[in-house]
FIDRENPA-47352 format. One record per residue (C-alpha): residue in three letters; chain; residue number from 1; x, y, z. Coordinates in pm, 1 decimal. Layout:
FIDRENPA-47352
@r=ALA&c=A&k=NUM&c1=X&c2=Y&c3=Z
...
***
This chain:
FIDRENPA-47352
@r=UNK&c=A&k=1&c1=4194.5&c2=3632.4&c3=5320.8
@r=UNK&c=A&k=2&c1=4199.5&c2=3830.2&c3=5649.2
@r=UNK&c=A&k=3&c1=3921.7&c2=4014.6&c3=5777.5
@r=UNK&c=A&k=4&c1=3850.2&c2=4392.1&c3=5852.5
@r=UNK&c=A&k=5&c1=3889.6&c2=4430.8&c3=6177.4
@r=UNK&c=A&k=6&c1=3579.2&c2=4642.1&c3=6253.6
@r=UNK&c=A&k=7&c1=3362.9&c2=4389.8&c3=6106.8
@r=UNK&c=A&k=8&c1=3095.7&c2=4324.9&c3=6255.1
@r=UNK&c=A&k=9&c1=3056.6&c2=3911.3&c3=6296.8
@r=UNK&c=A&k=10&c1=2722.3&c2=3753.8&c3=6331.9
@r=UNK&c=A&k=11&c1=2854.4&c2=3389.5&c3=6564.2
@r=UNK&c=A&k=12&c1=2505.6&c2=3258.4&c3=6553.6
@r=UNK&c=A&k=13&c1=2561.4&c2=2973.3&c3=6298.4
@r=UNK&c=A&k=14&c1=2824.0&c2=2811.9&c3=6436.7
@r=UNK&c=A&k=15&c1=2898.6&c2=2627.2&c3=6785.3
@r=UNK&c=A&k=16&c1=3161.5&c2=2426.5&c3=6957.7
@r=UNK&c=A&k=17&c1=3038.3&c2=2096.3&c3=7097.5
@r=UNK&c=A&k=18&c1=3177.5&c2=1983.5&c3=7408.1
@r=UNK&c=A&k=19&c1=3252.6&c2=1659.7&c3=7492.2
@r=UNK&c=A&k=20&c1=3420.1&c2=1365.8&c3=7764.3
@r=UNK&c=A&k=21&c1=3574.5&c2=1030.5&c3=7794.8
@r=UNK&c=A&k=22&c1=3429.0&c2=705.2&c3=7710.8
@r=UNK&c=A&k=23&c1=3244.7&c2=555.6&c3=7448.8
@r=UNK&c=A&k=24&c1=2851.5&c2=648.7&c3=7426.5
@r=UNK&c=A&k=25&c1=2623.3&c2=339.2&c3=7368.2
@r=UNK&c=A&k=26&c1=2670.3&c2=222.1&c3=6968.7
@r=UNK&c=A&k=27&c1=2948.2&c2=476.8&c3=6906.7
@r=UNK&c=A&k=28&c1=3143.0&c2=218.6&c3=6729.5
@r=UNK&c=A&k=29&c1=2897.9&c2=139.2&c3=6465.5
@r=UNK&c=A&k=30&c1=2785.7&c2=454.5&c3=6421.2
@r=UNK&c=A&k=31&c1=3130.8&c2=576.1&c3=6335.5
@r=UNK&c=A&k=32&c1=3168.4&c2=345.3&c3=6076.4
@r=UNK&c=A&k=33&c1=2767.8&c2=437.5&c3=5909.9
@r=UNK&c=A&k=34&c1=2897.0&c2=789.3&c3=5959.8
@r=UNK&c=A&k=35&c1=3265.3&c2=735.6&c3=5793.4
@r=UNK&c=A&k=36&c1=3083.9&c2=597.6&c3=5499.9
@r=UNK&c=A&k=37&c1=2849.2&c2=810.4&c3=5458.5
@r=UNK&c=A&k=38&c1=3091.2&c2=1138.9&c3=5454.5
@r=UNK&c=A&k=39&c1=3337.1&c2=949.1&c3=5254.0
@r=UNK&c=A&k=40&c1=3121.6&c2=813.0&c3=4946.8
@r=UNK&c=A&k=41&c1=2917.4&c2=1092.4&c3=4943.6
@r=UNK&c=A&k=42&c1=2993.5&c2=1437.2&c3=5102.3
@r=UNK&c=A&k=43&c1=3273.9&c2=1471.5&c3=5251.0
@r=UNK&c=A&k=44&c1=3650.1&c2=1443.7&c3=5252.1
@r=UNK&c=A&k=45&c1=3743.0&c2=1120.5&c3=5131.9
@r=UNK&c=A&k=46&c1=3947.2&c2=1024.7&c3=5384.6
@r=UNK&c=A&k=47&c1=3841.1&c2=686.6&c3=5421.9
@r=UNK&c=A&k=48&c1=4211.1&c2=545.7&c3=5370.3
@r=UNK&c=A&k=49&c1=4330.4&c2=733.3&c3=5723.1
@r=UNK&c=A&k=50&c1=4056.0&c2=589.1&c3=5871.9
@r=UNK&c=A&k=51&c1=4344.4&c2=322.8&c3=6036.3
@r=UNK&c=A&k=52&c1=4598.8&c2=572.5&c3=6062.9
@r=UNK&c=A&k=53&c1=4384.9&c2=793.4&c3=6254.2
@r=UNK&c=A&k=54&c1=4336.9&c2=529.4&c3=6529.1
@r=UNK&c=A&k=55&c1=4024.1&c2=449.3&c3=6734.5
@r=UNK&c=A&k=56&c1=3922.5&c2=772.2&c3=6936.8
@r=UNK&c=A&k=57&c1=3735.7&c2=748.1&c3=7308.1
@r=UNK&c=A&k=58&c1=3572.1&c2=1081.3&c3=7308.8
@r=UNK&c=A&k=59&c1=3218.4&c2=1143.1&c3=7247.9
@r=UNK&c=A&k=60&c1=3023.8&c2=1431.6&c3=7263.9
@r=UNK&c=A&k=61&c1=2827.8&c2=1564.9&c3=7528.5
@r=UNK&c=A&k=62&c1=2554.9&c2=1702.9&c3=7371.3
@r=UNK&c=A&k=63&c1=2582.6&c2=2044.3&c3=7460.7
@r=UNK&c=A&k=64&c1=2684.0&c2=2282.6&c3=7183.6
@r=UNK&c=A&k=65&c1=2829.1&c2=2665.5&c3=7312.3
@r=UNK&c=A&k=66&c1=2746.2&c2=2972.1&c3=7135.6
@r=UNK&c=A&k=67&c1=3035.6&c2=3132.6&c3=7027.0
@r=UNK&c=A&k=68&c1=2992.0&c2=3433.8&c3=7173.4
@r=UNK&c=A&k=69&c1=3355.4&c2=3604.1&c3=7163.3
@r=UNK&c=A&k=70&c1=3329.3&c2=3625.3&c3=6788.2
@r=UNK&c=A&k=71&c1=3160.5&c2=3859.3&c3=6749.8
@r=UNK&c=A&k=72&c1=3396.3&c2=4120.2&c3=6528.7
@r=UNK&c=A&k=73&c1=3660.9&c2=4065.7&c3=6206.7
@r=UNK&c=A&k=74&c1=3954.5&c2=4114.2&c3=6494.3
@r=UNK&c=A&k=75&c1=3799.1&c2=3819.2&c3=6672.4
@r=UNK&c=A&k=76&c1=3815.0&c2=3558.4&c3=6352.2
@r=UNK&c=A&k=77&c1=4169.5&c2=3724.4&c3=6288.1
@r=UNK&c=A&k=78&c1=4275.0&c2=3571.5&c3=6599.0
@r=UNK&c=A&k=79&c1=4088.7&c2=3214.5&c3=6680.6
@r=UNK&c=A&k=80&c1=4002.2&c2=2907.4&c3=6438.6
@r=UNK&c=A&k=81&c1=3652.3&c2=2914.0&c3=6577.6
@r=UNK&c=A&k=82&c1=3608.3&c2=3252.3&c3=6525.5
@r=UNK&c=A&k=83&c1=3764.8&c2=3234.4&c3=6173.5
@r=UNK&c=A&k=84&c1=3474.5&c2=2981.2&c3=6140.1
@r=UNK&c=A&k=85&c1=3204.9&c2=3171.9&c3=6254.0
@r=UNK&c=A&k=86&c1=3328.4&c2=3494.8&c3=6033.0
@r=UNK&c=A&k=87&c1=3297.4&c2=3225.1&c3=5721.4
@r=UNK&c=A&k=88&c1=2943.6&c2=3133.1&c3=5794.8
@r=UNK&c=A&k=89&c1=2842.8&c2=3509.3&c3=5801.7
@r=UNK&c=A&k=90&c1=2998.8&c2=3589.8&c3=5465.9
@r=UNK&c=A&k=91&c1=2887.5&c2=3274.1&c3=5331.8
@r=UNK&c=A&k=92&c1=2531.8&c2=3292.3&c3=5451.9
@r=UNK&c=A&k=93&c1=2510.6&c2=3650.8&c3=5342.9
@r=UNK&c=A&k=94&c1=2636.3&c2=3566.9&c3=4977.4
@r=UNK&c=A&k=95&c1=2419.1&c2=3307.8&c3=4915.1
@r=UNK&c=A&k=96&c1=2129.5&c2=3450.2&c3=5071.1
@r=UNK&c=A&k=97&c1=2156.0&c2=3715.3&c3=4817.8
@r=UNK&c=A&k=98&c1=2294.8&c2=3510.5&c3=4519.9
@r=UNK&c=A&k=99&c1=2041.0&c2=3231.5&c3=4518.1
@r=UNK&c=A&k=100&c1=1736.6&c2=3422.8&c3=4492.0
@r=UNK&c=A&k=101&c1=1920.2&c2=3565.6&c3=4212.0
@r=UNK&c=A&k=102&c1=1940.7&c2=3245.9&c3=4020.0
@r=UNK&c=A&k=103&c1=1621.4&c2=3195.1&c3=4056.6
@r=UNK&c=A&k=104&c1=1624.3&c2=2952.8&c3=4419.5
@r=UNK&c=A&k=105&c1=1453.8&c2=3005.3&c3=4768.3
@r=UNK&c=A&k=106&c1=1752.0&c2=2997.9&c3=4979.8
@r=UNK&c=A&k=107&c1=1756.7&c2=2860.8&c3=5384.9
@r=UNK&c=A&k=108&c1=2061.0&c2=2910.4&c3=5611.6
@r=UNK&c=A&k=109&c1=2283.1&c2=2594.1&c3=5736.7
@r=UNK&c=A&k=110&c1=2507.0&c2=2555.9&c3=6107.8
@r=UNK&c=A&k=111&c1=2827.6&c2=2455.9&c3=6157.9
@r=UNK&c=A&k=112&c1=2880.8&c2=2260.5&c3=6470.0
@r=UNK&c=A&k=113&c1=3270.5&c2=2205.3&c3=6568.0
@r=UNK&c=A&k=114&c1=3386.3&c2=1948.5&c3=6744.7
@r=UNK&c=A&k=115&c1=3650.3&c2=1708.2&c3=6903.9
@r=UNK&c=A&k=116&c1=3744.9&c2=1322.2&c3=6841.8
@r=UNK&c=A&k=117&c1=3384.4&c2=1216.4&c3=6742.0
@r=UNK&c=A&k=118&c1=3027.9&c2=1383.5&c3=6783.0
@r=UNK&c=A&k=119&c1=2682.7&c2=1225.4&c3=6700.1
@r=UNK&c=A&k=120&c1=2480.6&c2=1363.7&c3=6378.2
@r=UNK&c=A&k=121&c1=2196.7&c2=1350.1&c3=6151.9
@r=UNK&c=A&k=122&c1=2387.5&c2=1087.1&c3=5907.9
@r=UNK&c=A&k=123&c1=2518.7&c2=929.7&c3=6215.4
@r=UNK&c=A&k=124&c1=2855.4&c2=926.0&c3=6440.1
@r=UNK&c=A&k=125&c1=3157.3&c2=1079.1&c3=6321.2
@r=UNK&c=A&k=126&c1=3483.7&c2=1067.1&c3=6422.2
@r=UNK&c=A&k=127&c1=3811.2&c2=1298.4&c3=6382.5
@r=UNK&c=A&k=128&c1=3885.8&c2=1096.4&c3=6059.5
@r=UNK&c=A&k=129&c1=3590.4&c2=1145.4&c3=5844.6
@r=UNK&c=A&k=130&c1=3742.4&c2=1459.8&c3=5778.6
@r=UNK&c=A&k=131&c1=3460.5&c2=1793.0&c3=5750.5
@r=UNK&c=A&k=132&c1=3090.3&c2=1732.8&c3=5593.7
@r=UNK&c=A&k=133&c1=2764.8&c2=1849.6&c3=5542.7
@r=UNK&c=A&k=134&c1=2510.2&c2=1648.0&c3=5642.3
@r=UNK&c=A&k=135&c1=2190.0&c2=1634.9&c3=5441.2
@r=UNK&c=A&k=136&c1=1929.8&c2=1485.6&c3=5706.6
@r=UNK&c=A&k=137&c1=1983.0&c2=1754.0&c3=5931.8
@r=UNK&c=A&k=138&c1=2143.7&c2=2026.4&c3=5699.1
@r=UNK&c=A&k=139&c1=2411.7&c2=2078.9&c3=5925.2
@r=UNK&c=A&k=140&c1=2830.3&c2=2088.5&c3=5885.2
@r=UNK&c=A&k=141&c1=3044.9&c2=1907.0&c3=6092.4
@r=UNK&c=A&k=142&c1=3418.2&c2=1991.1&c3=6154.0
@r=UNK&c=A&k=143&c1=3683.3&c2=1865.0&c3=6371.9
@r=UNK&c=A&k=144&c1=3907.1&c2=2161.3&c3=6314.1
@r=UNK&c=A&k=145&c1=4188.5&c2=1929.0&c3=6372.5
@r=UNK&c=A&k=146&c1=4156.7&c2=1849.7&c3=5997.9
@r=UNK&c=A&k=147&c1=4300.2&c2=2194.4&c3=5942.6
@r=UNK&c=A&k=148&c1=4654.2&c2=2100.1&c3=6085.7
@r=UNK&c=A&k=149&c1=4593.4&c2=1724.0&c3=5897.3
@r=UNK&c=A&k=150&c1=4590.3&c2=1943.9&c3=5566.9
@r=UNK&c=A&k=151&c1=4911.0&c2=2067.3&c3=5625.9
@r=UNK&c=A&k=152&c1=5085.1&c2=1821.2&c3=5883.1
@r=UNK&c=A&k=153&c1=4929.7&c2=1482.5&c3=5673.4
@r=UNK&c=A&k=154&c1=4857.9&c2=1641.4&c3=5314.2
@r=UNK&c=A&k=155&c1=5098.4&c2=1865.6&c3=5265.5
@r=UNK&c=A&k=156&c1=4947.2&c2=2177.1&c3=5210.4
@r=UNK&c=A&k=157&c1=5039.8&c2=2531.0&c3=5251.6
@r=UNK&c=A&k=158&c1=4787.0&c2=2583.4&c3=5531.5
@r=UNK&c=A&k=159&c1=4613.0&c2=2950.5&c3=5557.3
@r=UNK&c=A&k=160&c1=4293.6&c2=3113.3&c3=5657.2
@r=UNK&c=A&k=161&c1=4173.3&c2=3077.8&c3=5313.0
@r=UNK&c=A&k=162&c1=4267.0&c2=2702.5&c3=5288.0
@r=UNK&c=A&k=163&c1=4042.2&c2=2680.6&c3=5580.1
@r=UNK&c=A&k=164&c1=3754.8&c2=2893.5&c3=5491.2
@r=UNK&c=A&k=165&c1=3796.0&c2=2664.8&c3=5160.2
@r=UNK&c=A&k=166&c1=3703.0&c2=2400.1&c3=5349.7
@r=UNK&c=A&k=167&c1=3382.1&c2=2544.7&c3=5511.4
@r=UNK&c=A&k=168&c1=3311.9&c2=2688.3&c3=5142.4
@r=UNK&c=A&k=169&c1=3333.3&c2=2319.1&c3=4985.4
@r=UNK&c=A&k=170&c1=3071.8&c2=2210.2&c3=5243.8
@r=UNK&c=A&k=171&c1=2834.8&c2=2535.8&c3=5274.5
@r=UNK&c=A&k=172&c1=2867.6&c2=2452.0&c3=4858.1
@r=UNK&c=A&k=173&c1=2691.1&c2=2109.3&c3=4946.6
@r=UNK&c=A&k=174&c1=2435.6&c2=2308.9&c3=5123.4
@r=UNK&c=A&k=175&c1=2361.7&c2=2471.2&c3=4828.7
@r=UNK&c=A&k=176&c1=2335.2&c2=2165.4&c3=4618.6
@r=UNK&c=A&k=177&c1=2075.7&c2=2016.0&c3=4889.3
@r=UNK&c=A&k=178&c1=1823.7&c2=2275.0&c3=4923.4
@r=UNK&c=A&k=179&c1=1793.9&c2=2374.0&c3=4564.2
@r=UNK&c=A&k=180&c1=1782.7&c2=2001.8&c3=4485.1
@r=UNK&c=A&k=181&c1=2073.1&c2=1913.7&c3=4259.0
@r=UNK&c=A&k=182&c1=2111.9&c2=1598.4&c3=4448.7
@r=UNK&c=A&k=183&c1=1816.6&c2=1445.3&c3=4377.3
@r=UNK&c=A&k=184&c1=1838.1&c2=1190.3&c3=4162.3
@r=UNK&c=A&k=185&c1=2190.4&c2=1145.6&c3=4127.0
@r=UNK&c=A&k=186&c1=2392.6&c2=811.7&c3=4093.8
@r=UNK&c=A&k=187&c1=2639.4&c2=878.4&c3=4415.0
@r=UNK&c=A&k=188&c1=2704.0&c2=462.6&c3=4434.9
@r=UNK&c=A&k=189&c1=2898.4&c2=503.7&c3=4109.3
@r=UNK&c=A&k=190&c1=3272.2&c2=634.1&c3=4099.8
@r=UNK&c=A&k=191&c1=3484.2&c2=719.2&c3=3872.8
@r=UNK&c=A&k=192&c1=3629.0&c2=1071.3&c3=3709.0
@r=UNK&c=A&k=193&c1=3286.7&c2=1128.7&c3=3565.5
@r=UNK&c=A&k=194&c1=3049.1&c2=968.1&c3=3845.0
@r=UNK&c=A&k=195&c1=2773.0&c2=1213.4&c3=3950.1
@r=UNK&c=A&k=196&c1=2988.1&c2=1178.7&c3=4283.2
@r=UNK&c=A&k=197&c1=3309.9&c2=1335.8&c3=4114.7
@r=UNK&c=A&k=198&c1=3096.9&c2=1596.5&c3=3962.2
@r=UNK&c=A&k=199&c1=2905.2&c2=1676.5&c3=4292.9
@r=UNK&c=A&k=200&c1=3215.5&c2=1746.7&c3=4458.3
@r=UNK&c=A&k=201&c1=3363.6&c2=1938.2&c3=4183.4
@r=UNK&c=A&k=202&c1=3103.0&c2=2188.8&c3=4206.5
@r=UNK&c=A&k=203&c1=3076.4&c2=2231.1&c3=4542.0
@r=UNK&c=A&k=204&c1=3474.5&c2=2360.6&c3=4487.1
@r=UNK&c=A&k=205&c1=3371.9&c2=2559.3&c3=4236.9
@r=UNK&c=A&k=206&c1=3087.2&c2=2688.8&c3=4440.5
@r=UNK&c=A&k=207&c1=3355.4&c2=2770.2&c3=4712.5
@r=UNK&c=A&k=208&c1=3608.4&c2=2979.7&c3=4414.5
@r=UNK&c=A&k=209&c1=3255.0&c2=3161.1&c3=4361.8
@r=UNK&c=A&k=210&c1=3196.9&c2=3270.4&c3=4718.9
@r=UNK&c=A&k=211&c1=3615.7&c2=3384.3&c3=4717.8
@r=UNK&c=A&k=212&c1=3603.2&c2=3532.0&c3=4386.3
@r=UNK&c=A&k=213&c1=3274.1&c2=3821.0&c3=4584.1
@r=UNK&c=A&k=214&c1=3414.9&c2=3788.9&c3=4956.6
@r=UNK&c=A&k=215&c1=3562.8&c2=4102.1&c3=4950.0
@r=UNK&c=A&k=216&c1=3245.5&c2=4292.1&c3=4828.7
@r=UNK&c=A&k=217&c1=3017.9&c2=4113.7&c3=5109.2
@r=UNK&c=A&k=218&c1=2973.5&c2=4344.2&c3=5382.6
@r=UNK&c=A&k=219&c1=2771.8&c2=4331.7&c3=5725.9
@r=UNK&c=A&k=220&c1=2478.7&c2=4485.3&c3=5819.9
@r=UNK&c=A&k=221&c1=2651.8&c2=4840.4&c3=5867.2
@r=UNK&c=A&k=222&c1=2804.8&c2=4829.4&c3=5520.2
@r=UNK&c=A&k=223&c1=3172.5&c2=4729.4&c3=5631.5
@r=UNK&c=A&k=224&c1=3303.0&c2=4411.0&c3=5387.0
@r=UNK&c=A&k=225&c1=3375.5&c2=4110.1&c3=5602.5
@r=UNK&c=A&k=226&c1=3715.7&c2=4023.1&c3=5453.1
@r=UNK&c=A&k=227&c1=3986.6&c2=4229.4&c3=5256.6
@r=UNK&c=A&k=228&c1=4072.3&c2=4225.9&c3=4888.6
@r=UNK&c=A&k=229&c1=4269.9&c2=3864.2&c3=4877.4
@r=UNK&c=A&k=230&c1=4590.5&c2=3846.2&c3=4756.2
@r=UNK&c=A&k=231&c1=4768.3&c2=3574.0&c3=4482.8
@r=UNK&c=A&k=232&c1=4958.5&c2=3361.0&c3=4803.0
@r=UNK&c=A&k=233&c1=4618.5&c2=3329.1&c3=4960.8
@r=UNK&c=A&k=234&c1=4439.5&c2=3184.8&c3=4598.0
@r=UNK&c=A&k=235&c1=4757.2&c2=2972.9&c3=4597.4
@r=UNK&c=A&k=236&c1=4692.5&c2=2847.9&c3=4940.9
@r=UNK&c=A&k=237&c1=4340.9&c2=2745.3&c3=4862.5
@r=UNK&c=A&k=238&c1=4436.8&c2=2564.0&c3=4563.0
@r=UNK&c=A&k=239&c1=4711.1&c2=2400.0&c3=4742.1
@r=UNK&c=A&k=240&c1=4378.6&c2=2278.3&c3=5005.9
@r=UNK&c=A&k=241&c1=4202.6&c2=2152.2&c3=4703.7
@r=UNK&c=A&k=242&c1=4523.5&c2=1969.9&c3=4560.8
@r=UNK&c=A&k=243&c1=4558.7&c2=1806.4&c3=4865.9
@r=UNK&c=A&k=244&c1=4228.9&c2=1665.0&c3=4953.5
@r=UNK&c=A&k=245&c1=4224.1&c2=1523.1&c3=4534.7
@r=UNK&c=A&k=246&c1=4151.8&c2=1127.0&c3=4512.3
@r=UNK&c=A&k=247&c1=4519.1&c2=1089.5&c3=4293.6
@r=UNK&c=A&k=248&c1=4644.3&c2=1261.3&c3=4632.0
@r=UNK&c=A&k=249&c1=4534.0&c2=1075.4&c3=4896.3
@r=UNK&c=A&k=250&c1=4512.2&c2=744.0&c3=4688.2
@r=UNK&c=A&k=251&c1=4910.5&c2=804.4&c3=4660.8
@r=UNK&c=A&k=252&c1=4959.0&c2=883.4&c3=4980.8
@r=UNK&c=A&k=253&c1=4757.1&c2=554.7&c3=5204.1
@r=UNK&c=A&k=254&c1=4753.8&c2=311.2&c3=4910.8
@r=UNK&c=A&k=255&c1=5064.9&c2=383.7&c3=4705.9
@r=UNK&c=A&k=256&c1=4922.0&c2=424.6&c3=4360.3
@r=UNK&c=A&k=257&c1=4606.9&c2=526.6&c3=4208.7
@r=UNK&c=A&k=258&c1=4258.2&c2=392.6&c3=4082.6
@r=UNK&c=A&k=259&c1=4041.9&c2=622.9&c3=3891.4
@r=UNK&c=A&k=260&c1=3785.1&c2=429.4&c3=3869.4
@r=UNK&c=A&k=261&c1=3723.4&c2=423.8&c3=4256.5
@r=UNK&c=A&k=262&c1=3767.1&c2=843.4&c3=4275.2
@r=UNK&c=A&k=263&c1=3451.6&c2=958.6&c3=4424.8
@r=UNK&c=A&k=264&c1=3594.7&c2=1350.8&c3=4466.2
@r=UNK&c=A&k=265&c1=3778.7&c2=1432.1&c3=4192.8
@r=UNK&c=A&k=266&c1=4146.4&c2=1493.8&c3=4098.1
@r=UNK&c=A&k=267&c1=4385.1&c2=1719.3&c3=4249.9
@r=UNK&c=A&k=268&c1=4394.8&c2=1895.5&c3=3941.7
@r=UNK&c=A&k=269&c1=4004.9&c2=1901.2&c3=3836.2
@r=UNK&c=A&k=270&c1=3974.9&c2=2023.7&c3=4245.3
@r=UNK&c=A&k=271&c1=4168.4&c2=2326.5&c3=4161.9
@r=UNK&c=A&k=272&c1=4006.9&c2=2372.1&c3=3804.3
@r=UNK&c=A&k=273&c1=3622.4&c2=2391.5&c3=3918.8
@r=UNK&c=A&k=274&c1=3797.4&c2=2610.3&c3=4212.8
@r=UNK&c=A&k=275&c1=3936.1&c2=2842.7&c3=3944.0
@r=UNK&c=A&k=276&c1=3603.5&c2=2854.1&c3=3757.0
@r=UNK&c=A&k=277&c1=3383.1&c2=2967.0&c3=3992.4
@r=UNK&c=A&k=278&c1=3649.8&c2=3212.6&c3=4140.6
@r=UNK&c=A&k=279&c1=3651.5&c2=3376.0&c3=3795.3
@r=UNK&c=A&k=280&c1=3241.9&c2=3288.0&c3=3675.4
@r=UNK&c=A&k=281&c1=3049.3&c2=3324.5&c3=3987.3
@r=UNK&c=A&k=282&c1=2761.6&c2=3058.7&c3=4046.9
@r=UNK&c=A&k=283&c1=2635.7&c2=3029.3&c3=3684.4
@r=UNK&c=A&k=284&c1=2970.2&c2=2891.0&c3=3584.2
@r=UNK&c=A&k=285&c1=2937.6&c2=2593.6&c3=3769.5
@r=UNK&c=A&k=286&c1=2731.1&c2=2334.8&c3=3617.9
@r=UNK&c=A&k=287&c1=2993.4&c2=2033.5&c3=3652.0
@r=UNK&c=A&k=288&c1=2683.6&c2=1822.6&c3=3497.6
@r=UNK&c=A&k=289&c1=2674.2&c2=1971.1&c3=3151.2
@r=UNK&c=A&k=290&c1=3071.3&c2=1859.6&c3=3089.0
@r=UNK&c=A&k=291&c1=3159.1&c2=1546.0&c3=2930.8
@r=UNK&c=A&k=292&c1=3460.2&c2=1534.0&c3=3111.0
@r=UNK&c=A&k=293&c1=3459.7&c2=1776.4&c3=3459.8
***
């Protein structure tokens, strides 16, 4: 999708972390408690790159910038970070209005960018956790590095709506948090009908929900965020889901595939439960009343 130019962004949810050289005291353990902990549980599984990636030396400074210069749909046209920030607005607008409708108090999340590795509620992560919410602090983490790894690494078609896919999936997670659909859940299980596969599942199909109303979302003086999307940008997002599927990556870093380790999903249920909520909304995506999601 591509925003209106005249839009009117709102940058306040998201920031860009700085960072320097050197390893920070414990940053080697706390990569691994934070590669884990994205992996099994809310993020990418990426877990199998973790050696490709390679060992990174950068660590955060602490100090997160306001993105300021995104502050209109021109702006997020033009710059990942502002593409980002555009996201969050729609995003935080939709949900703020759809969850009260299903009946949910709703709370807004923050998306902090970063480089090579940054320290977080769940932990240290690195460039090869790949993108996650965290639940502890109720905050998403991106390197947005993973955006060329979809295409470069995974092979997909790339695309501002394979990217705002990605910020969907996790915002989706947000959603699952606060109105407490995690609670409770077996996430040390795996398989294609673990509680993990089905969390993940509809936090796409949360994501094909927010795509399937972004163009009727508008800012605060009435002017919708994004224009009407188009079939090659649907095909792009699917192509984001395919790509980031547990046959996918298992294929791709460990040459064949175990379904009873897949903690995400298939590239073909990812692009299902996509589908769903792009065409359902919200109420269509209960992954936890299927016997088979």
């Amino acid at each position: 999708m591509t925003f209106d130019d005249n839009a009117k962004i709102d940058p306040s949810r998201v920031s860009r972390r700085g960072r320097n050289t050197g390893i920070a005291a414990g940053g080697g353990g706390l990569l691994v408690i934070g590669l884990f902990i994205a992996s099994q549980l809310f993020g990418v599984d990426l877990t199998g790159l973790a050696g490709l990636a390679g060992g990174s030396t950068g660590s955060d400074t602490g100090q997160d910038q306001q993105l300021t210069q995104c502050q209109t749909g021109a702006a997020a046209n033009a710059s990942v970070d502002c593409l980002m920030a555009g996201a969050a607005d729609s995003l935080d607008t939709y949900w703020g209005a759809e969850l009260p409708r299903l009946g949910a108090d709703y709370r807004s999340t923050n998306i902090v960018l970063f480089t090579d590795s940054t320290d977080t509620g769940c932990g240290g992560a690195s460039s090869s956790t790949g993108p996650f919410y965290c639940p502890p602090d109720e905050t998403i983490y991106i390197d947005t590095a993973f955006f060329d790894e979809l295409t470069t690494r995974f092979g997909a078609t790339g695309g501002p709506l394979a990217e705002m896919y990605v910020v969907a999936h996790e915002w989706g997670h947000h959603i699952q948090n606060i109105t407490g659909i995690m609670n409770g859940l077996d996430l040390q299980a795996t398989g294609p009908s673990s509680d993990s596969v089905r969390l993940e599942l509809q936090a796409d199909c949360f994501a094909g929900a927010w795509v399937g109303a972004a163009p009727t979302i508008t800012d605060e003086n009435g002017v919708a965020f994004l224009e009407p999307v188009t079939d090659v940008q649907i095909e792009d997002a699917l192509s984001a889901a395919s790509a980031v599927g547990d046959d996918r990556i298992q294929s791709a870093t460990q040459g064949q595939v175990t379904q009873e380790t897949w903690t995400h999903g298939s590239s073909d249920a990812r692009q299902k439960w996509f589908l769903i909520g792009y065409k359902g909304g919200p109420d269509a995506c209960n992954t936890f009343q299927v016997a088979t999601p």
